[in-house]
LUMVOVO-649227 format. One record per residue (C-alpha): x, y, z; residue in three letters; residue number from 1. Coordinates in steps of 0.2 Angstrom, whole numbers, plus 2048, in hexadecimal, padded with zeros to 3 digits. Example, Ala and Ser with C-alpha at 12.3 -4.5 7.8 and 13.67 -1.06 7.14 Angstrom:
+-----+-----+-----+-----+-----+
:  xx :  yy :  zz :  aa :   i :
+-----+-----+-----+-----+-----+
: 83E : 7EA : 827 : ALA :   1 :
: 844 : 7FB : 824 : SER :   2 :
+-----+-----+-----+-----+-----+
//
This chain:
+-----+-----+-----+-----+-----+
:  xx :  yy :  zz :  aa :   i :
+-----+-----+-----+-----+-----+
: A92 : EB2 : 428 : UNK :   1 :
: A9C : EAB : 419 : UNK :   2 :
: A99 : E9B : 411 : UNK :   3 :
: AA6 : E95 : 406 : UNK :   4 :
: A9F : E86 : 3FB : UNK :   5 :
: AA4 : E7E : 3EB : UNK :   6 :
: A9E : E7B : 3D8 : UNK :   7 :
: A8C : E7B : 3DA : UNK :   8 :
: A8A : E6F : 3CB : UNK :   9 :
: A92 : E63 : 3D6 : UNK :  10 :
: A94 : E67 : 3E8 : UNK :  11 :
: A83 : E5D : 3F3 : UNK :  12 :
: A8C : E63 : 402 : UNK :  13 :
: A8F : E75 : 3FE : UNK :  14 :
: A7C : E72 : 3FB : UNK :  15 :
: A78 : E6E : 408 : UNK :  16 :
: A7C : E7B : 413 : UNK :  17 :
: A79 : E88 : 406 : UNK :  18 :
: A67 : E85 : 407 : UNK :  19 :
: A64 : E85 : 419 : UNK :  20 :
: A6A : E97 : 419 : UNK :  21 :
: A60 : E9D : 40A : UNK :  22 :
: A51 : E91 : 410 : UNK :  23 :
: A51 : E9D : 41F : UNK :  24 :
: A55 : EAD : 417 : UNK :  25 :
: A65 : EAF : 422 : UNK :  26 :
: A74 : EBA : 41C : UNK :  27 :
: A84 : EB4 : 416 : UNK :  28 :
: A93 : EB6 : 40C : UNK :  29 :
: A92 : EA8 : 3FE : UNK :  30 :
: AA5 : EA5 : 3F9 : UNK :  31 :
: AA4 : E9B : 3EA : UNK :  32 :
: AB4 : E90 : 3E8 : UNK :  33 :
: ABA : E82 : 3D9 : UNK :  34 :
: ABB : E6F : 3DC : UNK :  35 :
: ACB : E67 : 3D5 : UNK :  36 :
: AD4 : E79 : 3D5 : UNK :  37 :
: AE5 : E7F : 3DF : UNK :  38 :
: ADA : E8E : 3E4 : UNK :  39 :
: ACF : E82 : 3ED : UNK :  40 :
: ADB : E7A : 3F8 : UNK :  41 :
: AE3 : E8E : 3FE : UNK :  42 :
: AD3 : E95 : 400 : UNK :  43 :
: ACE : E8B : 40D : UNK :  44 :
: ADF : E86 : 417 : UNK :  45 :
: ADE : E95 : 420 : UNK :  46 :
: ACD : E92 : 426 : UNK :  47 :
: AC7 : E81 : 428 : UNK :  48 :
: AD5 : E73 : 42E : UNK :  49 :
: ACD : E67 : 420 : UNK :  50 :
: ACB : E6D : 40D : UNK :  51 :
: ABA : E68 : 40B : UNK :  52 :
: AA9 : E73 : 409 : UNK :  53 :
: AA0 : E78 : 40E : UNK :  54 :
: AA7 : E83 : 41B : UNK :  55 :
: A9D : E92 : 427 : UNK :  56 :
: AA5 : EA0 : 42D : UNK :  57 :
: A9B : EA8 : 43B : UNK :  58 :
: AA7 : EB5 : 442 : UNK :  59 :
: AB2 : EAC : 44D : UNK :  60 :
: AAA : E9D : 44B : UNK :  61 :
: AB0 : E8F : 43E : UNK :  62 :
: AA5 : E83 : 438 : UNK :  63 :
: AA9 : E74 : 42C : UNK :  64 :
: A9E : E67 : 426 : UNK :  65 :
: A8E : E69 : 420 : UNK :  66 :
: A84 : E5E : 42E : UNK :  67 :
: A8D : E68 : 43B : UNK :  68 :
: A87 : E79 : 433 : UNK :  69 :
: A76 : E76 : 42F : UNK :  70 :
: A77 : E72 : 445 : UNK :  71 :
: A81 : E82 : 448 : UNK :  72 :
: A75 : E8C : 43D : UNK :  73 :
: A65 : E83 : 446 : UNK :  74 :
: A6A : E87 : 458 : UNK :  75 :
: A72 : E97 : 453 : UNK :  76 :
: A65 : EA0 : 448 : UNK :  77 :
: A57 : E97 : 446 : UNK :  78 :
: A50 : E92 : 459 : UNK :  79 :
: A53 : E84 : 453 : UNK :  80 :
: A46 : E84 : 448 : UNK :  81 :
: A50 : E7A : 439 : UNK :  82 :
: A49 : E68 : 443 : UNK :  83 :
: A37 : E64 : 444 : UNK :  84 :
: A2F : E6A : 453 : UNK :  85 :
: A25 : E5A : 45A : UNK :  86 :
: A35 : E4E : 463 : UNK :  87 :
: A32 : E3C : 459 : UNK :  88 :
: A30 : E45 : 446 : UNK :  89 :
: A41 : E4E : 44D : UNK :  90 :
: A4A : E40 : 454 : UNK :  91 :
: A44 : E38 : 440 : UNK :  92 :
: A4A : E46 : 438 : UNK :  93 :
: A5B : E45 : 43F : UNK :  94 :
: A5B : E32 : 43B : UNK :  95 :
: A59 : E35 : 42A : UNK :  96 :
: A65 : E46 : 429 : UNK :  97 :
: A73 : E37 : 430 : UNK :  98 :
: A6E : E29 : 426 : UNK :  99 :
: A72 : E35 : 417 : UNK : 100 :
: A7E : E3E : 41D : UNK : 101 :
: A88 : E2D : 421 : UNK : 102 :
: A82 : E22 : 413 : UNK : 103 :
: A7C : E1D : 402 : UNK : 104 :
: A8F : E1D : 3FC : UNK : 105 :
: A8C : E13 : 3EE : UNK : 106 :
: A7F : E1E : 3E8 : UNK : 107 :
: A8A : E2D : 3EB : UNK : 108 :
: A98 : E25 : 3E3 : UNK : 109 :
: A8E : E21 : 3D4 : UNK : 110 :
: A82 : E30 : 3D1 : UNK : 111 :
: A8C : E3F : 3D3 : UNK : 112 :
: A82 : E4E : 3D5 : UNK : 113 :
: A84 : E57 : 3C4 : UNK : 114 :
: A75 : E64 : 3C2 : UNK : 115 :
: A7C : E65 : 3B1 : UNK : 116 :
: A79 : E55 : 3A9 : UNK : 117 :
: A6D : E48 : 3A2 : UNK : 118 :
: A77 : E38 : 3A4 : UNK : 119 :
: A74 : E26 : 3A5 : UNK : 120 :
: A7D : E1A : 3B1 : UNK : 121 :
: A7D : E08 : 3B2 : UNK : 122 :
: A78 : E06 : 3C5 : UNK : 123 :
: A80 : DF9 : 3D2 : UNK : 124 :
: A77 : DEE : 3DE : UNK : 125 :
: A7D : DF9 : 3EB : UNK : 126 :
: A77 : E0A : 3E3 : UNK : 127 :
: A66 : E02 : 3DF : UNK : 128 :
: A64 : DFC : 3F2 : UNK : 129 :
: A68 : E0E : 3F6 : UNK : 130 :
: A5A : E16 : 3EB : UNK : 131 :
: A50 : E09 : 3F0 : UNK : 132 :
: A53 : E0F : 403 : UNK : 133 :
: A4F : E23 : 3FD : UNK : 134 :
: A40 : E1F : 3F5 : UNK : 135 :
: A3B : E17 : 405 : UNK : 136 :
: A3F : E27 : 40D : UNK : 137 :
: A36 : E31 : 400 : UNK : 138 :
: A26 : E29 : 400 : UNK : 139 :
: A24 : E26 : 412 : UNK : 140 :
: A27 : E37 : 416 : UNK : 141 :
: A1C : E3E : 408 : UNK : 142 :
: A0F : E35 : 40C : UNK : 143 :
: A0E : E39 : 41D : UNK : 144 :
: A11 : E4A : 420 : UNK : 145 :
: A0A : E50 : 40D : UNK : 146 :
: 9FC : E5A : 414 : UNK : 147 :
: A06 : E63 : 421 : UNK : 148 :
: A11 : E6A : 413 : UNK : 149 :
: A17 : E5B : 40A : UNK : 150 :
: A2A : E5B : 40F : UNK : 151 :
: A34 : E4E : 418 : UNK : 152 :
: A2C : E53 : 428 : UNK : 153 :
: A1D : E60 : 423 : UNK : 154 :
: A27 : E6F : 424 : UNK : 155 :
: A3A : E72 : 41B : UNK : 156 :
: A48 : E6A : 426 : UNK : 157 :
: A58 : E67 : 427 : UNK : 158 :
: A53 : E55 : 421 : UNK : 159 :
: A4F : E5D : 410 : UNK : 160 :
: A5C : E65 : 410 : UNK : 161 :
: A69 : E54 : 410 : UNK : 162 :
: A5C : E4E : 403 : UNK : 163 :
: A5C : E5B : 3F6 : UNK : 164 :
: A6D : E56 : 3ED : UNK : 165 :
: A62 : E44 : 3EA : UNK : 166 :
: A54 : E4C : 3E0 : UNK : 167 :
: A63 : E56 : 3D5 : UNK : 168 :
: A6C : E43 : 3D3 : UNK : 169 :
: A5B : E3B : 3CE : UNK : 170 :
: A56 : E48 : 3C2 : UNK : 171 :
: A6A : E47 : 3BA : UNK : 172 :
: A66 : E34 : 3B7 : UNK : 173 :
: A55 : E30 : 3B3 : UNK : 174 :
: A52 : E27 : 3C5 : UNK : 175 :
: A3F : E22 : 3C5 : UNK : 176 :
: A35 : E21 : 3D6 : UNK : 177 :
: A25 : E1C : 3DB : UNK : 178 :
: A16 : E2B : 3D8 : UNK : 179 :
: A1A : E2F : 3ED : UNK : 180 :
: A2C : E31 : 3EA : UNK : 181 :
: A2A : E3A : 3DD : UNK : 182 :
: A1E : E46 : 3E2 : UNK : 183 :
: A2B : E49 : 3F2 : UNK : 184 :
: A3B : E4D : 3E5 : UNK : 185 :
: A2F : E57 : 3D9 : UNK : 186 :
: A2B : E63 : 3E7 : UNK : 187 :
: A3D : E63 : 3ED : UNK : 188 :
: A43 : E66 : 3D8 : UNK : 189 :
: A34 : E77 : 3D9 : UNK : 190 :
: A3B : E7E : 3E8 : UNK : 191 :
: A3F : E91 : 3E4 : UNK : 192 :
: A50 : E91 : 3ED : UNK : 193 :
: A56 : E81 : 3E7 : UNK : 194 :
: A53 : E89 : 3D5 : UNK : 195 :
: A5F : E96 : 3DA : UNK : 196 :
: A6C : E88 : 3DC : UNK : 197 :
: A67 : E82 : 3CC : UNK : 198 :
: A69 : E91 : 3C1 : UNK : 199 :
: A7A : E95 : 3C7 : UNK : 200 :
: A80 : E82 : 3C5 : UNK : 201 :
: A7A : E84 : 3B3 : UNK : 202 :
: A85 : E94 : 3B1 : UNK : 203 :
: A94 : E8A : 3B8 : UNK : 204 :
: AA0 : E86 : 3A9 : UNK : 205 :
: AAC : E7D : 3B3 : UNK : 206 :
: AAE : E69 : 3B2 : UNK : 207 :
: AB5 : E5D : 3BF : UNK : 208 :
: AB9 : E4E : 3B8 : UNK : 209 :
: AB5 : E41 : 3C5 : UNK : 210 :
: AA3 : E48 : 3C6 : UNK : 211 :
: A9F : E45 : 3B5 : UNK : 212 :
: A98 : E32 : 3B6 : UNK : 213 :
: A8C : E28 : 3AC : UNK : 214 :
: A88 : E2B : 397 : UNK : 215 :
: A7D : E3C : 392 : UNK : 216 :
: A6D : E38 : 38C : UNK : 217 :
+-----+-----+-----+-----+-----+
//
């Protein structure tokens, strides 16, 4: 399989999917491509009929969008084992996966992911509805299923997954949660695989411009 993603100092949805695959020690091709580049745009022409990442190659199959992986990887690879087992906390999980997947624009708009950086931004009512609305999520979640492994739904998901890029963003800008919330995002910041992501986003030298929001602190 190849997996061509972007900058990962600011690409959630190369994330994504990224971490499904190494969350489940499956084999891949990691094609590392830059935001805001001519090189982005020709590298995947050929390949995707959008020029967006992330993007799975698996043989003959062509996958884009990072929802739409992480479901061609569960049924593909992991019996599908990327949802929780027990039907309602599944039917929950893909609630959530959808809710983010589809929403909290003004939050996205306004806290970039940029692993990077210590910045401050002066929130909107919108963005401060849409933390409002994840630490909801978080604390809910935690609570309930903290001692059957203390992610969204016990064990790691896809859920998590579409989560993940949130903790990165609320680190970046100092977002304060409840002790539940928090408890939730610091196992999600611990986790080995995601410090992998990490350390090569902090190699990354490249900026993209539009990324770079708020005031550093």
């Amino acid at each position: 399989m190849d997996l061509y993603i972007a900058n990962k100092n600011y690409s959630t949805w190369s994330l994504r999917a990224w971490i499904l695959l190494k969350k489940f020690n499956l084999d891949f091709t990691e094609h590392n491509l830059k935001l805001e580049t001519p090189s982005f745009i020709v590298a995947l022409e050929n390949i995707a009929p959008i020029a967006k990442v992330p993007v799975l190659v698996d043989n003959t199959i062509t996958v884009w969008d990072s929802l739409a992986i992480c479901e061609y990887i569960n049924e593909t690879y992991l019996s599908n084992q990327g949802w929780p087992s027990d039907p309602s906390h599944r039917a929950k999980a893909r609630a959530l996966t959808a809710e983010m997947h589809s929403g909290f624009n003004s939050l996205r708009n306004q806290l970039p992911m940029n692993i990077r950086a210590n910045r401050k931004v002066e929130l909107t009512q919108q963005s401060l509805n849409d933390i409002a609305r994840i630490e909801q999520i978080f604390s809910e979640q935690h609570a309930q299923f903290e001692q059957q492994g203390g992610w969204l739904f016990g064990e790691w998901s896809i859920a998590d997954a579409m989560y993940a890029p949130i903790a990165l963003r609320f680190k970046t800008y100092g977002i304060l949660l409840n002790a539940t919330a928090t408890a939730y995002m610091d196992k999600v910041l611990s986790c080995p695989v995601l410090a992998q992501w990490i350390d090569d986003a902090l190699a990354e030298s490249d900026i993209v411009r539009m990324d770079e929001a708020g005031v550093e602190v």
